[in-house]
C-alpha positions in Angstrom: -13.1 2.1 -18.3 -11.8 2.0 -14.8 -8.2 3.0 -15.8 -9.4 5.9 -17.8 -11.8 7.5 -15.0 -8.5 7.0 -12.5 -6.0 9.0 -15.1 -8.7 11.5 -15.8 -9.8 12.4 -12.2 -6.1 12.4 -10.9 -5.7 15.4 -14.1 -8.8 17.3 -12.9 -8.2 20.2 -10.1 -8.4 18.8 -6.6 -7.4 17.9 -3.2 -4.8 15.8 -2.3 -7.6 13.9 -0.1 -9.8 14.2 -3.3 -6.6 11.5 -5.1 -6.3 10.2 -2.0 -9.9 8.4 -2.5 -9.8 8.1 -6.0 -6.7 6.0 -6.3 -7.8 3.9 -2.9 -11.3 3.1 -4.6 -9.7 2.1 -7.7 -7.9 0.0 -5.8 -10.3 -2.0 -4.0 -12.1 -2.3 -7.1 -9.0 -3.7 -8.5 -8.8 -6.0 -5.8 -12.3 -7.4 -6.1 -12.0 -8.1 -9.5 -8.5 -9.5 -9.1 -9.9 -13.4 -10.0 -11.8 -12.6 -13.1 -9.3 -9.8 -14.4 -5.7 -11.2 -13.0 -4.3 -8.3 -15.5 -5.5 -6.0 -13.5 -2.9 -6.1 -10.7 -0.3 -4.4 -12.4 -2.5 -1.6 -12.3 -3.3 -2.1 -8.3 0.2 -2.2 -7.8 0.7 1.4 -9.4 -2.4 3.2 -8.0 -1.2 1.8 -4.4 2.5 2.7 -4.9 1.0 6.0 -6.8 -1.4 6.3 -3.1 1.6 5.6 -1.0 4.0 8.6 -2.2 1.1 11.0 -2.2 0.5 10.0 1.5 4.3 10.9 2.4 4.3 14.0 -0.5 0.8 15.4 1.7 0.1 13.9 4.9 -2.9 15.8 4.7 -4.4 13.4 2.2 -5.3 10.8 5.1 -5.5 13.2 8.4 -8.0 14.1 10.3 -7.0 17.7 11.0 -3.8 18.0 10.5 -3.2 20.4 12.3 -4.0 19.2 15.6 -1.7 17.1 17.2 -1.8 13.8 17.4 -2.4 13.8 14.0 -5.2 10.9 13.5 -5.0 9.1 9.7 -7.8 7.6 7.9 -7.6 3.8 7.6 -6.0 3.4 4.2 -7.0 0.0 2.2 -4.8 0.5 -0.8 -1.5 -0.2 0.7 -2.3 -2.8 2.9 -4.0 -4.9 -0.5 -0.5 -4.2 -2.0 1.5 -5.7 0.2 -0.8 -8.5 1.0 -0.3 -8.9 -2.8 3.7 -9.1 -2.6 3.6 -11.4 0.5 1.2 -14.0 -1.3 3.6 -13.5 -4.0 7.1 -14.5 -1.9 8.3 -10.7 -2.0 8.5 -10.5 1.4 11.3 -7.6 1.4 9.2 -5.7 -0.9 6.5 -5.8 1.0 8.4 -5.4 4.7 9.5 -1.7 2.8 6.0 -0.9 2.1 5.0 -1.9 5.5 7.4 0.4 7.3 6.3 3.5 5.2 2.9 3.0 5.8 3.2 2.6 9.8 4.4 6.6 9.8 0.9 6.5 9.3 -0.2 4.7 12.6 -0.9 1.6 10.3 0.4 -1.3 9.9 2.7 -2.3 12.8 1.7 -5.9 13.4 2.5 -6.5 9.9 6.2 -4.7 10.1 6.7 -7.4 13.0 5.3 -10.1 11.0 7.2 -9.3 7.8 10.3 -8.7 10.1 10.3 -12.3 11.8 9.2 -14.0 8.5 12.3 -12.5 6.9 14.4 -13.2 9.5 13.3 -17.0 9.5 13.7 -16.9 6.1 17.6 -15.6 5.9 18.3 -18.1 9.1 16.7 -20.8 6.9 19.1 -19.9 4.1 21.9 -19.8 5.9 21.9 -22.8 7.5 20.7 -24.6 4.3 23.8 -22.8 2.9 26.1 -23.8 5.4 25.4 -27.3 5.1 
C-alpha cells in the first residue's frame, strides 16, 4: 500500500520539495518497519538513492531560500538511514560515496571522517594481513 502511494504521488504534478518529503517519509516508514518487514529495504534503498539524486538534480528540494546565500538545507533523514544501512551491512565504500554527496548539503561530515578512517583501517588491515 506504501509502495503504491510513493509511485503514485512521485507521478502527480508537484514540487521538487513536494518528492522531496514524500520519498523521505516513505523512507522512515520503511525504516521503522525494517524488523517486521526486512523486504522492505530494498525499497528504502531506492527511495533514498531516488531522494539523493533529486537533491543534487534540484537543490531547491531541501533549501531554505535558495536564493539567499548561505543556502541553509533541511535536515534530510533518508540518506543518512541508507548509509547507516550499508555500514551495518560492511559496505563501507558504498556508504563513504553516499556520505560525501550528502555533505554538499551541510550534512554529514562527521560521518565522511568516520567512514574515511574506518576504510583506511580497514585497507591497512588488509594489507598487512596480505603481506604476511
Amino acid at each position: 500500500m506504501l509502495i503504491a502511494r510513493v509511485w503514485e504521488a512521485l507521478e502527480l504534478p508537484g514540487s521538487a520539495m513536494d518528492y522531496h518529503f514524500v520519498l523521505q517519509g516513505a523512507v522512515d516508514r520503511l525504516w521503522t518497519a525494517r524488523r517486521s518487514h526486512p523486504s522492505g529495504l530494498q525499497l528504502l534503498e531506492v527511495f533514498a538513492q531516488l531522494d539523493l539524486e533529486l537533491m543534487e538534480a534540484a537543490p531547491q528540494a531541501v533549501s531554505f531560500e535558495p536564493d539567499v546565500e548561505p543556502v541553509t538545507f533541511v535536515r534530510v533523514t533518508s540518506v543518512p538511514r541508507l548509509i547507516s544501512l550499508l555500514e551495518r551491512e560492511g559496505a563501507f565504500m558504498e556508504a563513504l560515496a553516499l556520505a560525501q554527496r550528502l555533505a554538499r548539503f551541510s550534512q554529514g561530515e562527521d560521518v565522511v571522517t568516520r567512514l574515511v578512517n574506518k576504510t583506511q583501517a580497514l585497507a591497512a588491515e588488509s594489507s598487512v594481513g596480505g603481506s604476511a
